[in-house]
N, C-alpha and C positions, 0 to 999 in steps of 0.2 A: 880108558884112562880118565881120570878126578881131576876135574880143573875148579879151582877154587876162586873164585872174583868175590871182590868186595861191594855191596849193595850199593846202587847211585837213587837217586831220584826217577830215574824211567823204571827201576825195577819194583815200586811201590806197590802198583796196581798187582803186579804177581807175587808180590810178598802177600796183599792181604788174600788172594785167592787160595795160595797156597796154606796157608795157615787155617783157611777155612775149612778147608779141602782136608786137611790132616787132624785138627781137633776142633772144630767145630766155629771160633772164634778166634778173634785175632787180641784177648784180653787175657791176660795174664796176670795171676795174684803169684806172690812169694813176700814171705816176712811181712805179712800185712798191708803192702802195696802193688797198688792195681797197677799196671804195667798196661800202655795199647802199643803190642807188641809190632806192630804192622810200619810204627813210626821212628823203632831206632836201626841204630846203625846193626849193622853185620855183615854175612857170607850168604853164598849163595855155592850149591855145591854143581855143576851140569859133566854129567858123561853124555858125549858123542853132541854137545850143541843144546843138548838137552836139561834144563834145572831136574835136578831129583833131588835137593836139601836146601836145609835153609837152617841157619843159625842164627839169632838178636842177642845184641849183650848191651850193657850199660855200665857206664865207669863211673864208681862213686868214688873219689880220693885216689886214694893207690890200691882199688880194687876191682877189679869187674865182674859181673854177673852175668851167666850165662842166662837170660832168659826164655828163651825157646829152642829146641836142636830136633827137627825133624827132618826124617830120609826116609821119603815115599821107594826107594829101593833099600831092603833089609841086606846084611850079610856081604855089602858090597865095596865096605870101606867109607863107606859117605860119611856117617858120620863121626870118625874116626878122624878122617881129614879135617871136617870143620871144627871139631875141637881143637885140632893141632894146629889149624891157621889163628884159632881166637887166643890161645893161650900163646902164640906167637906176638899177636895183636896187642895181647897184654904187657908182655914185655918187653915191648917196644913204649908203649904209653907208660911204661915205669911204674906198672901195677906190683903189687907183691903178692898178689892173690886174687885165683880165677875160683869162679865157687857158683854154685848152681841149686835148685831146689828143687827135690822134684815127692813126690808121695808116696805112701807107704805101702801101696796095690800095686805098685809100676815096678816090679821083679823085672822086668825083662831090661828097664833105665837102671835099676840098680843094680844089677847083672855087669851091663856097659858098663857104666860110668866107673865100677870098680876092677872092672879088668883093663880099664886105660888107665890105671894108678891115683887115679881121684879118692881122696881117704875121704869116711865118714867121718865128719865133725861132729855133728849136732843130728837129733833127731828132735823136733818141737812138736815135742807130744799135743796134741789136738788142735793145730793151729787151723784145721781147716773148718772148724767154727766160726771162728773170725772171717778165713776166706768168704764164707757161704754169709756172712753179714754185707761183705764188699759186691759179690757176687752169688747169687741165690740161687744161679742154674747150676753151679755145680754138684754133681750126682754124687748121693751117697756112699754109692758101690761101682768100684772100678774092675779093673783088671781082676778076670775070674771072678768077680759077685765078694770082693775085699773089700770091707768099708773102708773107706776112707775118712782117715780121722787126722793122720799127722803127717808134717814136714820133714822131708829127710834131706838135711845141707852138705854136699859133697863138695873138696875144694881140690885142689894143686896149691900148694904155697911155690910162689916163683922164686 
């Protein structure tokens, strides 16, 4: 069973392990801004005592961004759950809108994100230009040897 908690202050140091642990940094670009994702709020996903997810979001207005959703266990519900507690989260903070960014090599994110009912909005063709201006370690070629060149903004209108 998925027990989902919300991140406190003692769970900081396993937030930035884990993030490292899963993509290499705990720095996050979307729409042009760099994101130290280790420092906002979120979820925490643990089966059996155990953390195996982790989601960061940030509420701009009446909107929130998902900025990171990793589950070091695949196919197990984790991240499924944590999106359905953030998009909860949202609507309780009287967002109208949960929305997320993720890249154009990431088939397997855009796989997810669109069979939980997340519509593509926006695709920002080449934004990862700019990213690699913010951040310069980011690699050219992702998933399967795809370059990566552009932004793809998936939402939930609430």
């Amino acid at each position: 069973m998925i027990s989902i908690v919300r991140l406190t202050q003692h769970d900081r140091a396993w937030v930035t392990r884990f993030l490292t642990d899963e993509s290499d940094d705990t720095r996050v670009i979307s729409r042009g801004v760099l994101h130290q994702a280790d420092t906002l709020p979120g979820f925490a996903a643990h089966i059996d005592g155990k953390p195996v997810g982790l989601l960061t979001y940030r509420i701009d207005g009446r909107e929130m961004e998902v900025v990171t959703l990793h589950a070091s266990l695949q196919r197990k519900g984790v991240g499924t759950a944590l999106l359905a507690a953030a998009r909860s989260a949202a609507v309780q903070a009287g967002c109208k809108r949960l929305w997320l960014i993720t890249t154009n090599d990431n088939q397997p994110a855009i796989d997810f994100y669109s069979s939980r009912g997340m519509k593509l909005v926006a695709i920002h063709k080449d934004a990862l230009a700019r990213s690699r201006e913010l951040k310069p370690e980011i690699p050219l070629f992702g998933v399967g040897g795809t370059p990566i060149t552009d932004e793809l903004e998936f939402e939930f209108p609430l």
